[in-house]
C-alpha positions as CSV (number, residue, x, y, z in Angstrom):
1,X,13.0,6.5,-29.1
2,X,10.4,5.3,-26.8
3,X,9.3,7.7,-23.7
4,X,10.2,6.1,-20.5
5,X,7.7,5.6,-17.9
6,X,7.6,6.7,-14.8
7,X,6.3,4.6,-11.6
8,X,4.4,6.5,-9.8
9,X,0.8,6.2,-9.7
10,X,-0.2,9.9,-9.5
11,X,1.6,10.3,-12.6
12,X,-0.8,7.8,-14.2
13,X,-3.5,9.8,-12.6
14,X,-2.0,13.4,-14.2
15,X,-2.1,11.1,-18.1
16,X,-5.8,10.1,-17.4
17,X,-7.1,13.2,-16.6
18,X,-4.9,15.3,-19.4
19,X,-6.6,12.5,-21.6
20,X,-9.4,13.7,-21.0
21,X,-9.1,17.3,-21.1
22,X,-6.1,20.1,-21.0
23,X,-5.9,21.0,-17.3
24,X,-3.4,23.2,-15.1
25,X,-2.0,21.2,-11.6
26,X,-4.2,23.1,-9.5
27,X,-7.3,21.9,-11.5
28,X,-5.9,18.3,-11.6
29,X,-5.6,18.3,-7.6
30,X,-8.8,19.8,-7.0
31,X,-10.3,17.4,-9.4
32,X,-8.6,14.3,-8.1
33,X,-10.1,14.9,-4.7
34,X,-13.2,16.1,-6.0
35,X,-13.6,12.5,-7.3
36,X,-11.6,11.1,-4.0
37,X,-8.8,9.6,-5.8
38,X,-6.8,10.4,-3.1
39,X,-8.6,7.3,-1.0
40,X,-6.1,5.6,-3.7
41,X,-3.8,7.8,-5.2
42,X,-1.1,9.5,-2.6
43,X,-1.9,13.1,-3.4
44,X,-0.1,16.4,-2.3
45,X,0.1,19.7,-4.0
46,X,3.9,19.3,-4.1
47,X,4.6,16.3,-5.6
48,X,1.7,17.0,-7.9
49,X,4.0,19.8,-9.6
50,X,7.0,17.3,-9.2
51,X,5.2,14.4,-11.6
52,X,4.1,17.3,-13.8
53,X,7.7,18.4,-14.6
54,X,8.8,14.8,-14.4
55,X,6.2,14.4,-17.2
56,X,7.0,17.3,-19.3
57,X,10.8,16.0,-19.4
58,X,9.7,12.6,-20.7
59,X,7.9,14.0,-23.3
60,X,4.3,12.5,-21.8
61,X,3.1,15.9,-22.1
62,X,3.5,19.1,-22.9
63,X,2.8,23.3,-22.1
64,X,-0.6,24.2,-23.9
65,X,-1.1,27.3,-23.1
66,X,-0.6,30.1,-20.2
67,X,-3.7,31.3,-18.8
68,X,-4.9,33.6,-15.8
69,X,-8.0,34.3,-14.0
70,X,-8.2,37.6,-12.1
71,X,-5.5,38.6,-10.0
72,X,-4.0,35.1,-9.7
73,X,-0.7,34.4,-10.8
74,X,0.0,32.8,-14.4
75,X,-1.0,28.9,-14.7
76,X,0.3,26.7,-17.5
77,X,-2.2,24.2,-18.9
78,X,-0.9,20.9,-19.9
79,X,-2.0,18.4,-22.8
80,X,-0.8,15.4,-23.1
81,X,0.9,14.2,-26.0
82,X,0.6,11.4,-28.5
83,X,3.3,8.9,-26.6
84,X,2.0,10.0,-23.7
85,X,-1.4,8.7,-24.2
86,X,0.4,5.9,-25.4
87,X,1.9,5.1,-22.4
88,X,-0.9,6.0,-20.5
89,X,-2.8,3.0,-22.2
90,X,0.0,0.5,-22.0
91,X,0.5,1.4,-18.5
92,X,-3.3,0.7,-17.6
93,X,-3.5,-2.3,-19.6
94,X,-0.6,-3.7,-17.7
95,X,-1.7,-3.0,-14.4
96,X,-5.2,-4.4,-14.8
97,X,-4.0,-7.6,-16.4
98,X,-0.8,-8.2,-14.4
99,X,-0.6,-8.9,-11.2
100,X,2.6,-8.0,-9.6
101,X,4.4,-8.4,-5.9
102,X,3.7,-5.4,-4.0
103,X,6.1,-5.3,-0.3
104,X,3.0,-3.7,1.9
105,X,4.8,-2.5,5.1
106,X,2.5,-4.7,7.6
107,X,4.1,-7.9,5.0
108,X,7.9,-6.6,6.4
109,X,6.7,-6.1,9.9
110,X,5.4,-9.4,9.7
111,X,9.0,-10.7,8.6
112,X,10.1,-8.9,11.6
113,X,8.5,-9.3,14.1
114,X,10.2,-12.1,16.0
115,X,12.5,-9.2,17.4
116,X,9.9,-8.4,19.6
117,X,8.8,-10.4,22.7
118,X,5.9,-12.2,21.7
119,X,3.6,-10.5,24.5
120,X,4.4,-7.8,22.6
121,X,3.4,-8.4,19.3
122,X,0.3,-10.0,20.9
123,X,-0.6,-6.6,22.1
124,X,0.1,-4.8,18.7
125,X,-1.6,-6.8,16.9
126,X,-4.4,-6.8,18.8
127,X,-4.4,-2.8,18.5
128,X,-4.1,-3.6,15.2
129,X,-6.9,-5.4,14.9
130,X,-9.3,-3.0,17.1
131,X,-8.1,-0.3,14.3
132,X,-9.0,-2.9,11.4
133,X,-13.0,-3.1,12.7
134,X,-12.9,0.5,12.9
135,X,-11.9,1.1,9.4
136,X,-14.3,-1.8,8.2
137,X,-17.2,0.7,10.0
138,X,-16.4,4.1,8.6
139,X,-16.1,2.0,4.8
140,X,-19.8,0.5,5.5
141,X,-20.8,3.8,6.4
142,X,-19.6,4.5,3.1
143,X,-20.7,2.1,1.5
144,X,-24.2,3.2,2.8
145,X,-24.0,7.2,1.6
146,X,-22.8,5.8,-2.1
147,X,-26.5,3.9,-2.0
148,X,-28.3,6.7,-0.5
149,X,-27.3,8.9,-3.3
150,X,-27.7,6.0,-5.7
151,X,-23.8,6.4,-6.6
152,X,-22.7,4.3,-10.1
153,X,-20.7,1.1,-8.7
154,X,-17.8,2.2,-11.5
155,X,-17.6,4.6,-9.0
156,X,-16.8,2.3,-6.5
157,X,-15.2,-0.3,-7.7
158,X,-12.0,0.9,-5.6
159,X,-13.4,1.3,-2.7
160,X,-15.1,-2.6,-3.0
161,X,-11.0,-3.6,-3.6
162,X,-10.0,-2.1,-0.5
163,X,-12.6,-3.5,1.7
164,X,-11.9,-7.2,0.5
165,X,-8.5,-6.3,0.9
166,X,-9.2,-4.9,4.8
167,X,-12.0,-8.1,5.4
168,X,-8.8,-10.5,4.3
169,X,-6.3,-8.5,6.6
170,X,-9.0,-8.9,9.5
171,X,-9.2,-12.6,9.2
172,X,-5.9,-12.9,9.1
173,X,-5.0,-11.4,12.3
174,X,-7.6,-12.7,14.1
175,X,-6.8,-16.1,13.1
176,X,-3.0,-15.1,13.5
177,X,-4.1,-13.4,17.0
178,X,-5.6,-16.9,18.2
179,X,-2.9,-18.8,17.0
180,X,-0.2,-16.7,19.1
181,X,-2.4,-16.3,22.1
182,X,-2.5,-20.0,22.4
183,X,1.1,-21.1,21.9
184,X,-0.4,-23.2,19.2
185,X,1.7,-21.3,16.5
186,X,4.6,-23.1,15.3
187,X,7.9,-22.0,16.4
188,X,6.4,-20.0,19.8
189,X,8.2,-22.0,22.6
190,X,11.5,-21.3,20.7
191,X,10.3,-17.6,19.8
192,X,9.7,-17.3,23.4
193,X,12.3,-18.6,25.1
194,X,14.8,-16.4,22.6
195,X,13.6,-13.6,24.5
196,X,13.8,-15.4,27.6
197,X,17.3,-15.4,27.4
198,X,17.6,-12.1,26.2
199,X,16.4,-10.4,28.8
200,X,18.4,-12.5,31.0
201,X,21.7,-11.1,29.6
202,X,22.6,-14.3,27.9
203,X,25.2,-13.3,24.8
204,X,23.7,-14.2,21.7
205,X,26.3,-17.1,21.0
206,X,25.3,-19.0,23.8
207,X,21.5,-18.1,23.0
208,X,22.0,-19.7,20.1
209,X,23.4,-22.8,21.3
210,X,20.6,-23.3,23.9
211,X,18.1,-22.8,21.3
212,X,19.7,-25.3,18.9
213,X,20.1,-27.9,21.7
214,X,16.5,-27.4,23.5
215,X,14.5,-26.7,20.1
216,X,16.1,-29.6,17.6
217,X,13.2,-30.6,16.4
218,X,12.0,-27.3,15.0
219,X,15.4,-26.1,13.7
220,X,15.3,-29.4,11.6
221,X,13.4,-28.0,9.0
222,X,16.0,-27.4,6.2
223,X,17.8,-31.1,7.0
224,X,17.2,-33.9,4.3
225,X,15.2,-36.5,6.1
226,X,16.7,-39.4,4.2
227,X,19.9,-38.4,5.6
């Protein structure tokens, strides 16, 4: 029978480095961050031991040996097994070659937020930007040390994804940013006046009616026009 596969990312990371060499969890955390996988990877110690014996139960790898150094306590060294590494290359070759819909938190605030006032969201989003520029700064400082120490780009190439990824998500909000402080963003008046009526105690059945009689136009979306 097949292993099954877990879906968590550090366990892909616990496969590639057992693939490369029989390791104890405290050597595969400290080597993780020596190599700042955890820019990437969500690392802590705990969950770390968690994936492990997740893992060992699916038969992806396996106790090598018992080892200990001094006066520290015992530490098991795992290897990874045959299905593991095959599972470990199926899984990468999926990953790279497939892309796949990831719900990003921002993406269901976004869905969300016309529960706020639009003021609001005009002012957390504008935060939100302020905290984007200063992200893109410390990864061009970055960006700067990996050339100063004349860093391999395979090094990198994670780091390059997540600053196209931040330089999209600035755009984005500063075009979204203009759009809403303008009123030029389709849907606003109606947004706006929503909360209008909220805050001045109107129940939400008679909200709705308003909205459906004063906005007609834009709540005419979903209507056949040849009807």
């Amino acid at each position: 029978m097949a292993a099954t596969r877990p879906s968590n990312p550090l366990a892909l990371a616990v496969l590639v480095l057992l693939a490369e060499r029989p390791m104890h969890p405290y050597e595969m955390s400290s080597t993780l961050r020596e190599r700042r996988k955890e820019d990437s990877i969500k690392l802590n110690y705990g969950s770390l031991y968690s994936v492990v014996e997740s893992l060992q139960k699916r038969g992806l790898i396996e106790a090598a040996e018992t080892v200990r150094e001094g006066r520290r306590p015992e530490r098991t060294v795992y290897a990874i097994t045959e299905s593991g590494g095959r599972v470990m290359i199926d899984w990468m070759v999926e990953l790279l070659s497939t892309p796949k819909k990831e719900f990003t938190q921002f993406e269901a605030a976004l869905s969300l937020a016309g529960a706020l006032p639009p003021d609001e969201v005009i002012e957390l989003l504008g935060q939100r930007l302020r905290n984007l520029r200063f992200q893109q700064k410390a990864i061009d400082a970055m960006f700067e040390e990996a050339k100063v120490v004349n860093l391999p780009r395979l090094f990198m190439i994670e780091a390059e994804f997540s600053a196209a990824l931040l330089k999209a998500e600035t755009a984005f909000v500063e075009n979204l940013l203009a759009d809403l402080r303008d009123g030029s963003l389709g849907g606003f008046a109606m947004w706006q006046r929503m909360h209008e009526l909220r805050r001045e105690g109107v129940p939400p059945e008679e909200i709705e009616a308003k909205l459906s009689a004063e906005f007609a136009d834009d709540l005419a979306f979903g209507q056949d026009e040849s009807t």
